[in-house]
C-alpha positions as CSV (number, residue, x, y, z in Angstrom):
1,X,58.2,95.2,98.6
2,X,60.1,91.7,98.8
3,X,56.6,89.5,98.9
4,X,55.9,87.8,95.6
5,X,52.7,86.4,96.0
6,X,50.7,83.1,94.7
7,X,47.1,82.9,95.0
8,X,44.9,79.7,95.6
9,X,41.6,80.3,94.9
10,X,40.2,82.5,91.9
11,X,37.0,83.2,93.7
12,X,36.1,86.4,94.6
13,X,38.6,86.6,98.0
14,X,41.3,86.1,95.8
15,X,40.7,87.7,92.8
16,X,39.9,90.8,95.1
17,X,43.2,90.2,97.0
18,X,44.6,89.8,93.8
19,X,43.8,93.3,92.3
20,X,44.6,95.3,95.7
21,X,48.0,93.8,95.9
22,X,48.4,94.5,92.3
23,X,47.0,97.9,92.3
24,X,49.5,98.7,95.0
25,X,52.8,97.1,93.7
26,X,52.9,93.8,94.4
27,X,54.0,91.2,92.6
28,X,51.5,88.7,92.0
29,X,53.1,85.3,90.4
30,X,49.9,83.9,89.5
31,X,46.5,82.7,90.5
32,X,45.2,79.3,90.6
33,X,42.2,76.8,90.5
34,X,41.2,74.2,90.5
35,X,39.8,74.3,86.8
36,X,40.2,76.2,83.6
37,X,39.0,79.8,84.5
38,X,39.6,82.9,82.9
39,X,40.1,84.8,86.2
40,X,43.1,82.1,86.7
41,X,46.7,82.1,85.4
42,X,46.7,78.2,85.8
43,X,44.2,75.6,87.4
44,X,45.1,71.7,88.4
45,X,48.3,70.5,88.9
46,X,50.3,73.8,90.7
47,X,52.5,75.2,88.0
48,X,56.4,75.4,88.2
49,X,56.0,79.5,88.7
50,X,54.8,79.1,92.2
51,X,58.6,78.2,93.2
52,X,58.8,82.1,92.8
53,X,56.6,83.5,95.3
54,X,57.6,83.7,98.6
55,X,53.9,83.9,99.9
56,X,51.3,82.1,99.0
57,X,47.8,82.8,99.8
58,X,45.1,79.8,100.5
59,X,41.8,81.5,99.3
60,X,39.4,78.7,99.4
61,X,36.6,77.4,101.3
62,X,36.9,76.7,104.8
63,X,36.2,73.2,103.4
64,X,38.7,73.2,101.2
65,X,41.6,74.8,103.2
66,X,42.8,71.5,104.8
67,X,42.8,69.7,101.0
68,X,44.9,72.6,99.8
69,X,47.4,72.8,102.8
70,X,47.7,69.0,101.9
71,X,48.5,69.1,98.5
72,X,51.3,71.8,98.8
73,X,53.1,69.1,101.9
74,X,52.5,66.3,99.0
75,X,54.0,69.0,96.5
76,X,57.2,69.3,98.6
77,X,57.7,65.6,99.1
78,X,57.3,65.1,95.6
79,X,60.1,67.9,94.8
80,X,61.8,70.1,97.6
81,X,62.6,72.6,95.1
82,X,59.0,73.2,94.2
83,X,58.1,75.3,97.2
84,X,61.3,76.7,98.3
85,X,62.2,76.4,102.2
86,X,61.1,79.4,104.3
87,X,58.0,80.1,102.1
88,X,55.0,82.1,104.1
89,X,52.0,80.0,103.6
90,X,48.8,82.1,105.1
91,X,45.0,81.2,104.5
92,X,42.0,83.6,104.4
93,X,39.8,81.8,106.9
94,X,38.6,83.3,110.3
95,X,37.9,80.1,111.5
96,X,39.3,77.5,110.2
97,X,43.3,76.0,111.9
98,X,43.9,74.0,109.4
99,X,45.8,70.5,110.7
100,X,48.2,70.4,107.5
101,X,50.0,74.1,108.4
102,X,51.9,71.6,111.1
103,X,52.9,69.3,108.5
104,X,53.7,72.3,106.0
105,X,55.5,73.9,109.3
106,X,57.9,71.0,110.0
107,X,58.7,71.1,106.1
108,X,60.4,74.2,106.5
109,X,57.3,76.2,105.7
110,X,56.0,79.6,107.8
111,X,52.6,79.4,108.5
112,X,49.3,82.2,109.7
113,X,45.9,83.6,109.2
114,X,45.5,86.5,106.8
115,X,41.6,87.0,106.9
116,X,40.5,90.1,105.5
117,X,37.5,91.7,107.7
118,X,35.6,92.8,103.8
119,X,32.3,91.8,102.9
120,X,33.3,90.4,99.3
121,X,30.9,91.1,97.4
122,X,32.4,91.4,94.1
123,X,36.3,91.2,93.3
124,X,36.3,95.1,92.6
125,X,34.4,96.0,95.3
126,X,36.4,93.9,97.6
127,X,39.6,95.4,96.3
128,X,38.6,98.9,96.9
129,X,37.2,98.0,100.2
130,X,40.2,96.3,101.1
131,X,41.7,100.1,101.8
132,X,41.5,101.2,105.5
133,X,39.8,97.7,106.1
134,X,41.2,95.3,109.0
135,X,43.1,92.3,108.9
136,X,43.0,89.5,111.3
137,X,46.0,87.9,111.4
138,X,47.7,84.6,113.6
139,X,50.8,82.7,113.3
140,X,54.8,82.7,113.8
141,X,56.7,86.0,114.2
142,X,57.8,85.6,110.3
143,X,54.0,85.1,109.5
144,X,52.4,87.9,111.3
145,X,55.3,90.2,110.2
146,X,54.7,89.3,106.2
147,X,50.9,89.4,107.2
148,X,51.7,93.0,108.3
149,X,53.1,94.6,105.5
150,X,50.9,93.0,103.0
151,X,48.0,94.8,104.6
152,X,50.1,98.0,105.1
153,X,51.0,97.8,101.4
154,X,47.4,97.6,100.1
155,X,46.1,100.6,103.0
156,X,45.0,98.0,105.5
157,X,45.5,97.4,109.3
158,X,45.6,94.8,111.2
159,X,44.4,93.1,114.2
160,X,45.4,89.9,116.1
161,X,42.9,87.0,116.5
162,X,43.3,85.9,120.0
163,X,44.7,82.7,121.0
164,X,41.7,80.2,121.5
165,X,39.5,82.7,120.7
166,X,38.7,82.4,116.5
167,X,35.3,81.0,117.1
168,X,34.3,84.2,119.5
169,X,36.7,86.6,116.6
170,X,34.7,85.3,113.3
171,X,31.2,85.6,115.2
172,X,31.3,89.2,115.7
173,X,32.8,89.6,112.5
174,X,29.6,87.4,111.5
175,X,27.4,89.7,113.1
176,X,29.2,93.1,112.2
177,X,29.0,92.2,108.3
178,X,26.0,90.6,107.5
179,X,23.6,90.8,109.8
180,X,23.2,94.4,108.6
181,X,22.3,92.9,105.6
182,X,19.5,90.9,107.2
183,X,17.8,93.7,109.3
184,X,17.5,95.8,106.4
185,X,16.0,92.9,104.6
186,X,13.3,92.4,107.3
187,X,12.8,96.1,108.2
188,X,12.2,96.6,104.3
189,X,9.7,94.0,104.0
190,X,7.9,94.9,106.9
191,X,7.7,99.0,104.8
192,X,6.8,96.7,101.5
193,X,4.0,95.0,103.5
194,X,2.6,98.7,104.8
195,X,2.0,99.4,101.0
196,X,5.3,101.1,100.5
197,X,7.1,100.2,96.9
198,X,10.0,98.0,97.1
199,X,12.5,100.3,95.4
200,X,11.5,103.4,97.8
201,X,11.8,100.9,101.1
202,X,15.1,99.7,100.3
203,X,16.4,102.9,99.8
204,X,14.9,104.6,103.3
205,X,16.3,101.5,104.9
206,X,19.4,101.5,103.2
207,X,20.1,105.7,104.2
208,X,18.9,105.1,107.8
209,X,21.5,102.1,107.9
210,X,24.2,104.2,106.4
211,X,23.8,107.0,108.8
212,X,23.5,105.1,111.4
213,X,26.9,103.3,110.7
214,X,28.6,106.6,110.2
215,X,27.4,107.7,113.8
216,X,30.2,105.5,115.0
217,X,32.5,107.4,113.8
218,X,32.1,110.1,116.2
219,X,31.1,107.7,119.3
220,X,31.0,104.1,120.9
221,X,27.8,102.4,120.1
222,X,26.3,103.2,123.7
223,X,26.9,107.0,122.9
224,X,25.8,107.2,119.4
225,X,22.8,104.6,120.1
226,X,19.3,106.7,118.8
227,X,15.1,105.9,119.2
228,X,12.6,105.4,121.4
229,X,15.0,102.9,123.6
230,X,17.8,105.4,124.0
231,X,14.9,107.9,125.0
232,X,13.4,105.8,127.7
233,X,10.1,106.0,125.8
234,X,8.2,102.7,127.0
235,X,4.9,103.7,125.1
236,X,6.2,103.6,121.7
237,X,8.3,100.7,122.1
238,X,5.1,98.7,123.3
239,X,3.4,100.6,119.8
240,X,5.9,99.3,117.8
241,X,5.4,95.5,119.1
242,X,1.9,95.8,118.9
243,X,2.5,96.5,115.1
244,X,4.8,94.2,114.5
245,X,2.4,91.1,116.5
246,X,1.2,89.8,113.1
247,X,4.6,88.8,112.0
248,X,6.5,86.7,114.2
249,X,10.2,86.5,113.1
250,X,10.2,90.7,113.1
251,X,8.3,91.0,116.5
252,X,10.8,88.6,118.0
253,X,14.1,90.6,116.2
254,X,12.6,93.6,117.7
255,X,12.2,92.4,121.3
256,X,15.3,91.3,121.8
257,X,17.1,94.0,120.0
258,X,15.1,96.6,122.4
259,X,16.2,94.5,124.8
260,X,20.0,95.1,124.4
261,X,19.5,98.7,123.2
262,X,18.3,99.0,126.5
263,X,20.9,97.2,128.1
264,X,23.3,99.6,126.6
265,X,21.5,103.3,128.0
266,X,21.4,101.6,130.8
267,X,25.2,101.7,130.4
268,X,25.9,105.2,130.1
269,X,24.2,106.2,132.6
């Protein structure tokens, strides 16, 4: 590939985007923060080398992005040859449009979203998980088309964020990747609570989750939906509230959950 790429941000977004474009040929010119780190090639001021890429990658905050797109516009004023003309500038935020892309824009710069749909755990983790993952991407025709063979490079796809429609695009994204993490914290607690050891409930909840999840490989959610709601069974569904009446936050989670489970046989039929 053409790209040579410049990370801001040694977090763990770009340290994992880091390692995947590496591991799959990439160039990586460097990767930079705001302080001395060891997961950094340079930190402060941006260093001469970032005249080589031809990408760079904002991998901030959200909070951060706008201060970032800012210094590279003040980078350029300083010295046009410091960022050269034509340079794809994309940030890793699914919400964020970031005011200072127009002024990078009307310096000559290309501008997008490059927002990888991975839990990021841990840089390894996120790397690996970065294969067969989604992208969402935004921008100009030169933006979206760098966007797209970066992903296809490191085993991704990708998928554009509609147009006045990143708020809606992040929440399910929200919703898809860690609330998953939440219900199994609160369907664990409430085994813990029944007397069942910690270790033991986290790992029943985690397997349940896990088959659940790979249901949806063979089906849309209505077809592959399971349990007493998908079954019609009323009784143990007003069981199951019963149980749960002593602890609010789960009895409410599981009433309105029913709820749209049931929504959903009602569906397919």
């Amino acid at each position: 590939m053409s790209e040579r790429v410049f990370i801001i941000g040694a977090g763990k977004v770009g340290r994992g985007l880091a390692r995947a474009f590496r591991l799959s040929g990439i160039e990586v010119v460097g990767v930079h923060a705001r302080r001395e780190s060891e997961y950094a090639t340079s930190a402060g001021e941006l260093p001469a080398s970032i005249a080589d890429a031809n990408v760079i990658i904002i991998a901030v905050s959200d909070s951060e992005i706008e201060n970032v797109g800012n210094a590279l516009a003040n980078a350029i004023y300083a010295d046009p040859k410091k960022i050269r003309r034509g340079t794809v500038i994309l940030h890793t935020s699914g919400t964020v449009d970031p005011q200072a892309f127009q002024l990078l824009r009307s310096l000559g710069m290309v501008a997008g979203t490059f927002h990888p749909l991975v839990a990021f755990s841990s840089p390894e983790r996120g790397a690996e998980l970065l294969r067969s993952s989604w992208i969402g991407i935004d921008g100009e025709g030169t933006a979206m088309s760098t966007s797209r063979r970066l992903a296809g490079a490191i085993g991704a796809r990708t998928v554009n964020i509609p147009a006045g429609g990143k708020a809606a695009y992040h929440a399910a994204a929200v919703i898809a990747s860690n609330f998953p993490v939440v219900l199994a914290a609160v369907a664990s607690e409430i085994l813990i609570k029944r007397g069942i050891p910690k270790r033991s409930a986290e790992q029943v909840v985690q397997r349940l989750m896990s088959g659940a999840v790979d249901n949806l490989q063979f089906g849309s959610p209505v077809d592959v939906l399971t349990g007493p709601a998908a079954r019609g069974d009323a009784r143990m569904i007003e069981n199951h509230k019963a149980a749960l009446g002593g602890d609010a936050a789960a009895s409410q989670l599981y009433s309105l959950l029913t709820s749209i489970a049931l929504e959903l046989v009602d569906k397919r039929r």
